[in-house]
MIPAFI-835875 format. One record per residue: x negated, y, z of N, C-alpha, C, O, CB in turn. Coordinates in steps of 0.001 Angstrom, whole numbers, plus 500000, padded with zeros to 6 digits. Glycine has a CB too. Layout:
// residues N
XYZXYZXYZXYZXYZ/...
// end
This chain:
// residues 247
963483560203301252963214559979299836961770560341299504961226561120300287964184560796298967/960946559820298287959714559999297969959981561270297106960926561724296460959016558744297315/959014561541297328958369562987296528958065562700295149956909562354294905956871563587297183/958796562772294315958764562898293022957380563225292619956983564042293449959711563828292601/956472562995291775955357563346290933955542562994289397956314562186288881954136562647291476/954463563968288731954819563692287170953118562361287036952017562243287574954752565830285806/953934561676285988952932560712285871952646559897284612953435558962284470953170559890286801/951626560026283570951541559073282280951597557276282618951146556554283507949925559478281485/952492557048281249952327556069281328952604555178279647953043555634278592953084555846282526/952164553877279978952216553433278420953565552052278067953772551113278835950355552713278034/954051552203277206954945551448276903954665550039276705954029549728275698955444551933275979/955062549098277553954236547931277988954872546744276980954328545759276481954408547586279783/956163547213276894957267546128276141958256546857275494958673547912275972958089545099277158/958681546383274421959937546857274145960912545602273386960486544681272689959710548204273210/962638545948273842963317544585274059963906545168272929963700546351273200964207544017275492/964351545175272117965158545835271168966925545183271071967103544301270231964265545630269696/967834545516271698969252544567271980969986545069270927971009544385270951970161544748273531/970077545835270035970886546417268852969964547903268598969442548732269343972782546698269330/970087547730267201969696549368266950969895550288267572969418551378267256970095549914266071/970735550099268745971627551860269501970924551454270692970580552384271422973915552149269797/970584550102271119969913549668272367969427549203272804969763548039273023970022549490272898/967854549873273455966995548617273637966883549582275180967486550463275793965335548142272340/965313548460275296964596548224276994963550548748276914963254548750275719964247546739277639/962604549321277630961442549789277694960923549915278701961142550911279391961333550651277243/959856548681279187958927548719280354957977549306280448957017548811279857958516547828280669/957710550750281280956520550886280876955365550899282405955600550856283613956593552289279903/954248550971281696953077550557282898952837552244283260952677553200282502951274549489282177/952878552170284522952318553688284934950514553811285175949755552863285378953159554128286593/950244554894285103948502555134284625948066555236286681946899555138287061948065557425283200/948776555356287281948623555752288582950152554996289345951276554644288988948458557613288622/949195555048290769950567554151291571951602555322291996951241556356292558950017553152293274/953064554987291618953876555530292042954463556008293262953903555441294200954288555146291663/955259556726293618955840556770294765957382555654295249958331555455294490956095558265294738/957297555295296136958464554791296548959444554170295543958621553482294939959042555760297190/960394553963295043961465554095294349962731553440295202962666552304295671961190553479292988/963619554099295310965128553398296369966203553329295085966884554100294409965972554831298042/965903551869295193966787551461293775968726552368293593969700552225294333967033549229293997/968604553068292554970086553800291887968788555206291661969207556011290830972081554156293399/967805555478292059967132556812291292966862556983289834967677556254289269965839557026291789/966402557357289282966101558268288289964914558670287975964339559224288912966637559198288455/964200558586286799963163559726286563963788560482285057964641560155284232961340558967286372/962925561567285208962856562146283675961471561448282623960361561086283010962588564045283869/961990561440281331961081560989280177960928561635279255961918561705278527961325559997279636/959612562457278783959535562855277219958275562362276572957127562092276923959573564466276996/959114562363275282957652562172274120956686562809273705955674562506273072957821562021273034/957378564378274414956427565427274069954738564990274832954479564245275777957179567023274735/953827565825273935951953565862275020952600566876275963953203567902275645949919566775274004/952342566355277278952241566876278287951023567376278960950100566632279288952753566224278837/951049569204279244949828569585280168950290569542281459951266570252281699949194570993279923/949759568784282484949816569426283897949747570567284854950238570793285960949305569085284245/948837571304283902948517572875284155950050573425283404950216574618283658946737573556283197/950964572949282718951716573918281582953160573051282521953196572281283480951319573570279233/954307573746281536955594573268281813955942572152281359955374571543280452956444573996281477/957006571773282027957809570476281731958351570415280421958764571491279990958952570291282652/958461569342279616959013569207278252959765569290278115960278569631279181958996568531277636/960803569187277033962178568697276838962318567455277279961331566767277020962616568722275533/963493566689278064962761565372278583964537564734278695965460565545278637961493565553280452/964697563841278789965858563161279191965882562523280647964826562382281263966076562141278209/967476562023281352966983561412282604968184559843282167969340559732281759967356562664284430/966998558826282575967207557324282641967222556614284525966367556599285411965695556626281587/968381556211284455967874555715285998967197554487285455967365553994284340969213555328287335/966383554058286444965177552641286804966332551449287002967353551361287684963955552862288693/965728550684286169966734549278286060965912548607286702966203547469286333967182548519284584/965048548504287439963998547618288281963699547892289546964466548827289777962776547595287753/963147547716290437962912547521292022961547548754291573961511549902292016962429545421292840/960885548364290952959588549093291008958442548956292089957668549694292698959933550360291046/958847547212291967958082546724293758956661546821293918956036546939294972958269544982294241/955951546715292005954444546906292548953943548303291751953106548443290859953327545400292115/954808549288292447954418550738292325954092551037291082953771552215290924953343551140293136/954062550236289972953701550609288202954210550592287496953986551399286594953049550157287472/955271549653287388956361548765286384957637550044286602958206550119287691956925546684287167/957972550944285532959200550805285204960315550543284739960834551582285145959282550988285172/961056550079284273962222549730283119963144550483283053963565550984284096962905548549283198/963733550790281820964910551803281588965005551309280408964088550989279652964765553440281699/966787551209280152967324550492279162968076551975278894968571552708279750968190548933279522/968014552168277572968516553485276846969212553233275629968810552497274729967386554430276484/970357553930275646971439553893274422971423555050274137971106556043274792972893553437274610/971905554872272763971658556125271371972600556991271835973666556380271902972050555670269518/972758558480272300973602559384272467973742560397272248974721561070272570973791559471273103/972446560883271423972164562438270734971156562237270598970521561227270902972344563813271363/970683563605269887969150563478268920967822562960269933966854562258269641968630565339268187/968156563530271071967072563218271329966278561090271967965199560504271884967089564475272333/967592560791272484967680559498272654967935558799271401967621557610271458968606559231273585/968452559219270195967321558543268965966466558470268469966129557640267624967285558485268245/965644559766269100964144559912268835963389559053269674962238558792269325963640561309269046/963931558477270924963365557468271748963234556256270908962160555723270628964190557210272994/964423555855270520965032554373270117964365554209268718964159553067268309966909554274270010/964050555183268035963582555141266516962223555389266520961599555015265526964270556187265550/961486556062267622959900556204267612959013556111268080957859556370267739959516556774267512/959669555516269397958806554840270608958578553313270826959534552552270972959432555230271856/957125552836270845956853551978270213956380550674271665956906551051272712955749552601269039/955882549869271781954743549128272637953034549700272057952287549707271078954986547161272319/953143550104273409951105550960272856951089552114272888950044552718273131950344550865271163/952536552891272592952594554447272986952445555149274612952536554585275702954020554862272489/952230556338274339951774557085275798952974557793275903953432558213274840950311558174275859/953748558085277187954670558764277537954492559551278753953482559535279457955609558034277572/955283560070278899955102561032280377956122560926281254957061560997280461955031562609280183/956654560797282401957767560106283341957569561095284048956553561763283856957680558612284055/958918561606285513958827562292286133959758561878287001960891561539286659958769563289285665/959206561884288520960584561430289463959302560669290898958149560876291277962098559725288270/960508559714291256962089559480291247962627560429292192962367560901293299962573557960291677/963736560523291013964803561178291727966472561294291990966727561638290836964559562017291427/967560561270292528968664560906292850969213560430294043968471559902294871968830560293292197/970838560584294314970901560108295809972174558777295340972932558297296182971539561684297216/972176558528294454972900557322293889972428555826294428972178554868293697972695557373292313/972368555844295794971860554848296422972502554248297697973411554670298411970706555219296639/971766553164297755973522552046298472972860552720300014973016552065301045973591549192298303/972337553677300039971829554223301644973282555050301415973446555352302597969909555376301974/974036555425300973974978556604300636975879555812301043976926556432301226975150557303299171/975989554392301340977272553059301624976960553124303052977556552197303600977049551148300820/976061554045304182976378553613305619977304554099306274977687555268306319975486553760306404/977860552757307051979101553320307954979944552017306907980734551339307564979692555545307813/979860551719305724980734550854305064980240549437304944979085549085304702981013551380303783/981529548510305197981003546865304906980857546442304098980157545429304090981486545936305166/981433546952302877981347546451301652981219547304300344981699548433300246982358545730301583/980649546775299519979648547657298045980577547264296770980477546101296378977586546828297650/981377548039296162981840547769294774980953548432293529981025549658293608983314548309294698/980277548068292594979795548688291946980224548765290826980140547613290401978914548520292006/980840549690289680981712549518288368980867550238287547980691551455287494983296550093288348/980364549339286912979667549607285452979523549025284166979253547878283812978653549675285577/979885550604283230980576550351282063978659550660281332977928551580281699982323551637281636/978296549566280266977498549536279189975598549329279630975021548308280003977935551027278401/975019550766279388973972551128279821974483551643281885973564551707282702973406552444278528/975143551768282086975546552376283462975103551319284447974876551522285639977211552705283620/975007550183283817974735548846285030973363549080285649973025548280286522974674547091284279/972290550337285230970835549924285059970688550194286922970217549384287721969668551139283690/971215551485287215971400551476288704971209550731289795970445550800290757972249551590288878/972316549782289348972585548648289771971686547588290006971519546799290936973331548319289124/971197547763289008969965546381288226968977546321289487968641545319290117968757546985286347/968581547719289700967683548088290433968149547727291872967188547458292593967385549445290160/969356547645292488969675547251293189969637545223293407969326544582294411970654548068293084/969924544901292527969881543637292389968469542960292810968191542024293560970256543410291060/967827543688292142966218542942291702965443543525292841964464542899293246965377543469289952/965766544617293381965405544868295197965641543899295953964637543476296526966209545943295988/966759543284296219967599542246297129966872541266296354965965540818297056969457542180297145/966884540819295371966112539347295432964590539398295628963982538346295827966326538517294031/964045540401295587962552540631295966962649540389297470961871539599298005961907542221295566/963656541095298227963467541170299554964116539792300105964026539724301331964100542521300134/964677538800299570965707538083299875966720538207301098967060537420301982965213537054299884/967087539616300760968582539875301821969147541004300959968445541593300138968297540512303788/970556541315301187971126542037300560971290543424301782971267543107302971972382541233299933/971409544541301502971365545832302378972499546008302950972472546632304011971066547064301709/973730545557302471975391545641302881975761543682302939975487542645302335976605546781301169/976553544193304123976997542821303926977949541955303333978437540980303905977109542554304672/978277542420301870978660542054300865978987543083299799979543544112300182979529541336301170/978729542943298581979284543787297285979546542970296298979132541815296402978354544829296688/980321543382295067980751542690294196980121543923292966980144545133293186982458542258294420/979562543267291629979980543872290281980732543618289297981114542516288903979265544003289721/980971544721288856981925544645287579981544545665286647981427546879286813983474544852287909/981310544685285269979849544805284412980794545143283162981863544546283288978589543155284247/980746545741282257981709546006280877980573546340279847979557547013280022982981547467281012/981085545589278558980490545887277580981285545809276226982443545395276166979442545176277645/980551546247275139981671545898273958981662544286273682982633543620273321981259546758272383/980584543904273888980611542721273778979680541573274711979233541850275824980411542714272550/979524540493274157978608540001275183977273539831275260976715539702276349978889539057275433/976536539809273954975205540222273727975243541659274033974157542073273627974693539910272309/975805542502274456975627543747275012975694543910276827975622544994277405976753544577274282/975831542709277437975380542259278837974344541662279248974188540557279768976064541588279295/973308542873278844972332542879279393971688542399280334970842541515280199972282543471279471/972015542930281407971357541905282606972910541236283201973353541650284273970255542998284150/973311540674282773974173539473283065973262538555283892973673538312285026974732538716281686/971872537897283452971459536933283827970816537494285584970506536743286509970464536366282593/970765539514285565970418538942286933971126538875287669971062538213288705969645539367287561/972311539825287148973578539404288173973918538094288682974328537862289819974772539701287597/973695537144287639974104535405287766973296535392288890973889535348289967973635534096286408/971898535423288902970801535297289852971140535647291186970974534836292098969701536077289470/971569536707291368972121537500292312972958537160293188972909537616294331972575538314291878/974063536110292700975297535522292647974770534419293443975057534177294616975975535228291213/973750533597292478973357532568293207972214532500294589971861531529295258972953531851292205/971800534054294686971200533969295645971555534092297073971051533508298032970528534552295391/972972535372297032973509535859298183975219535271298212976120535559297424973291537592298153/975260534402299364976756534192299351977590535378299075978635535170298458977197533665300630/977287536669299450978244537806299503978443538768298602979036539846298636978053538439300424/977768538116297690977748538836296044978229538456295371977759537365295048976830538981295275/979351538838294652979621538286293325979775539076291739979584540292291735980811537676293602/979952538719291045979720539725289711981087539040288891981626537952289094977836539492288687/981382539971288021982855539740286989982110540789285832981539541879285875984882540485287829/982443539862284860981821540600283572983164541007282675984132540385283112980661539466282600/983439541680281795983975542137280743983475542464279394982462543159279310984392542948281111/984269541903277966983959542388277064984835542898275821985158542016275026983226541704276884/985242544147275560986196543939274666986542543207273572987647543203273028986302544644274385/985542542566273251985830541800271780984739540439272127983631540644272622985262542978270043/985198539154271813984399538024271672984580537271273078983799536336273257982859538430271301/985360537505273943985490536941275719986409534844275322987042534431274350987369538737277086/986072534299276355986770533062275914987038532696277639986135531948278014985683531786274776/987795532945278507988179532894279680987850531490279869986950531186280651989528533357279922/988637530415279084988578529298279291987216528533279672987148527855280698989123528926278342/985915528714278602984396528404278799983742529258279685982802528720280271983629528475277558/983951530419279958983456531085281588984811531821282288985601532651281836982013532555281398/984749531376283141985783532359284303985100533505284431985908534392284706986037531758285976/984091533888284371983458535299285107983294536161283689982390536991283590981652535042286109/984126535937282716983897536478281793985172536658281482985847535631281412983076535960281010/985963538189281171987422538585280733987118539345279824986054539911279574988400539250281693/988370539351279177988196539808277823989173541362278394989884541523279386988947538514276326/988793542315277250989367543737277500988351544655278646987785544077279574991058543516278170/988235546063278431987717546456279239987895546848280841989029546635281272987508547034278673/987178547253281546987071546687283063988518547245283788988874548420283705985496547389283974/989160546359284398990404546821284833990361547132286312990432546342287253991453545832284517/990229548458286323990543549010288208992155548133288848991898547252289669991019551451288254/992857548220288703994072546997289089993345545683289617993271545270290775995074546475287575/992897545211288597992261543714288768990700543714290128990069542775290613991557543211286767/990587545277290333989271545472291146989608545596292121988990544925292947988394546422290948/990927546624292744991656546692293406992177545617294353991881545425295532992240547110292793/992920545040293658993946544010294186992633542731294984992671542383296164995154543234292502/991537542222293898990583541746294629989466542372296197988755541788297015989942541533293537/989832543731295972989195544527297316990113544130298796991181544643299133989334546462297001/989463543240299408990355543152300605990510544195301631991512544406302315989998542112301281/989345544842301647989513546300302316989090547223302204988142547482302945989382546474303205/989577548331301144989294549203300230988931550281301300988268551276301007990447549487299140/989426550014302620989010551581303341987798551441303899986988552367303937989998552174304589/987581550287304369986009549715304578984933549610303040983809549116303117986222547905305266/985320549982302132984434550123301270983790551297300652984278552391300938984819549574300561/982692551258299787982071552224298915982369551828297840982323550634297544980750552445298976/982734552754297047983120552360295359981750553252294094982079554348293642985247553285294970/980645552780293760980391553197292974980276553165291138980008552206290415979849553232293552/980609554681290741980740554059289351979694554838288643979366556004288866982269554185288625/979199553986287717978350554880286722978695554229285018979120553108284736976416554699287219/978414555134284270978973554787282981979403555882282136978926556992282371980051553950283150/980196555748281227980423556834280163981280557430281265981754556929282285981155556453278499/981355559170280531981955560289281295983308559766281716983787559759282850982071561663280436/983814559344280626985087559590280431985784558245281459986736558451282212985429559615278666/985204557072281334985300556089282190985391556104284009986183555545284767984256555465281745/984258556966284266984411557745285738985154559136286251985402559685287324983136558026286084/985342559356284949986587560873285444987528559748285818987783559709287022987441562344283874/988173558711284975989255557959284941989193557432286141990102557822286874989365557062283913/988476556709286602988141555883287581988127556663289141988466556268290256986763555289287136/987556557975288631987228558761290078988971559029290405989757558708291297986023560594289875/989017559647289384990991559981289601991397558778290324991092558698291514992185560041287871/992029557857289775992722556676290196992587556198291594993573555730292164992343555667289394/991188556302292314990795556386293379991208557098294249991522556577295319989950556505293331/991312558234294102991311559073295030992648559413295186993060559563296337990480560090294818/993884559660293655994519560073293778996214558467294318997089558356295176994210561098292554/995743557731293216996392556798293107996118555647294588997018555015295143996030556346291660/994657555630294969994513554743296067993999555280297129993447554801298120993817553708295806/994269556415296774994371557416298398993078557260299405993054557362300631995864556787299522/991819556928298314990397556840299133989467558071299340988752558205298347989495555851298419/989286558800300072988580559348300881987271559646299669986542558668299501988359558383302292/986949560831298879986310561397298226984722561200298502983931561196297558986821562531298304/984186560994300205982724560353300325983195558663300043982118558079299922981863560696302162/983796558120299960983842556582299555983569556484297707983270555389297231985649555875300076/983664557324297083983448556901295848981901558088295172981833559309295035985183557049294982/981280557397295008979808557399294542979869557210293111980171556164292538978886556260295213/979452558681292411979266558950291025977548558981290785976673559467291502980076560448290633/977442558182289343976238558704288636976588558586287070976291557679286292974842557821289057/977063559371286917977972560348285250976613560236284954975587560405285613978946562440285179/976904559841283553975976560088282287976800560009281103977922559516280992974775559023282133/975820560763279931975923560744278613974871560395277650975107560420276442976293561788278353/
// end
């Protein structure tokens, strides 16, 4: 893994997807280290000294490859004061401060396994993202096949849907299944179900759950659920399922 460094940088874009959720690309002031798509950095708004301590800061995993060492992206939802102070005051043109990468939420954590499930509920897909947009940079996928399964409240809240599609169409051994609780029409897309993401329906499609890695990221409460059911209900082996819990 790369050696984390702290590093300024400026807010290059901002996507705004609902008041509770937007995107934020930002340009780094210096070339980064490495990034192995499912990491992490920390972010604050606070002025940062280099000589002084670390801020109050939040941690966003990287929704991007980060292939030309500058570009980050992190898509952030409203969850306490301080991630509304992001969403309500951080602008395109502002200076921020980043710190990382860091995490072991990475499909290197899938060796020894043939196949990649990835289950993500909302903002939780960003992990992932980063995984995606690696493999089509590199044009090969790292496992020799994975599937996602993407949940949202709705469908303008599937975010990167379009790279998953991409994804889909790039690697025979990928495929993606979306979910939305409210607004789904089965009939005009098949890859689109209505209700939220059903482990049964993930299951029963896993042809060989003991040959696989299961990772989930998403609301707490979604991966306690999920981790249980796994382990207890489908009797999988505690290194086969790969957590990155957030709030």
């Amino acid at each position: 893994m790369a050696q984390p460094i702290r590093f300024p940088a400026t807010v290059e874009k901002v996507t705004r997807h609902t008041a509770d959720v937007a995107t934020y690309r930002l340009r780094a002031n210096k070339r980064l280290p490495r990034f192995t798509p499912g990491q992490f950095i920390h972010l604050t708004l606070e002025p940062f000294d280099p000589a002084s301590f670390w801020p109050e800061s939040r941690v966003f995993s990287v929704a991007n490859s980060a292939a030309d060492r500058r570009t980050v992206e992190l898509t952030i939802s409203r969850q306490g004061h301080y991630t509304g102070r992001i969403l309500d005051e951080l602008t395109e043109g502002d200076e921020v401060w980043g710190k990382g990468p860091y995490g072991e939420f990475t499909i290197d954590s899938a060796a020894g396994y043939d196949h990649a499930v990835f289950i993500a509920g909302g903002t939780g897909v960003t992990p992932f993202c980063a995984f995606m947009d690696a493999a089509i940079n590199r044009g090969e996928l790292p496992v020799s096949s994975a599937a996602l399964y993407y949940g949202a409240q709705t469908s303008d809240l599937l975010i990167y849907r379009g790279l998953a599609d991409r994804c889909v169409e790039a690697f025979e051994g990928f495929q993606a299944q979306c979910y939305v609780e409210t607004g789904a029409d089965g009939k005009k897309d098949e890859h689109l179900r209505s209700g939220r993401i059903d482990l049964e329906e993930i299951m029963a499609e896993c042809r060989n759950a003991d040959r696989t890695a299961f990772y989930l990221s998403g609301p707490k409460p979604m991966i306690d659920a999920f981790q249980d059911a796994l382990t207890a209900k489908y009797k999988l082996a505690d290194e086969q399922v790969l957590i990155d819990a957030w709030e």
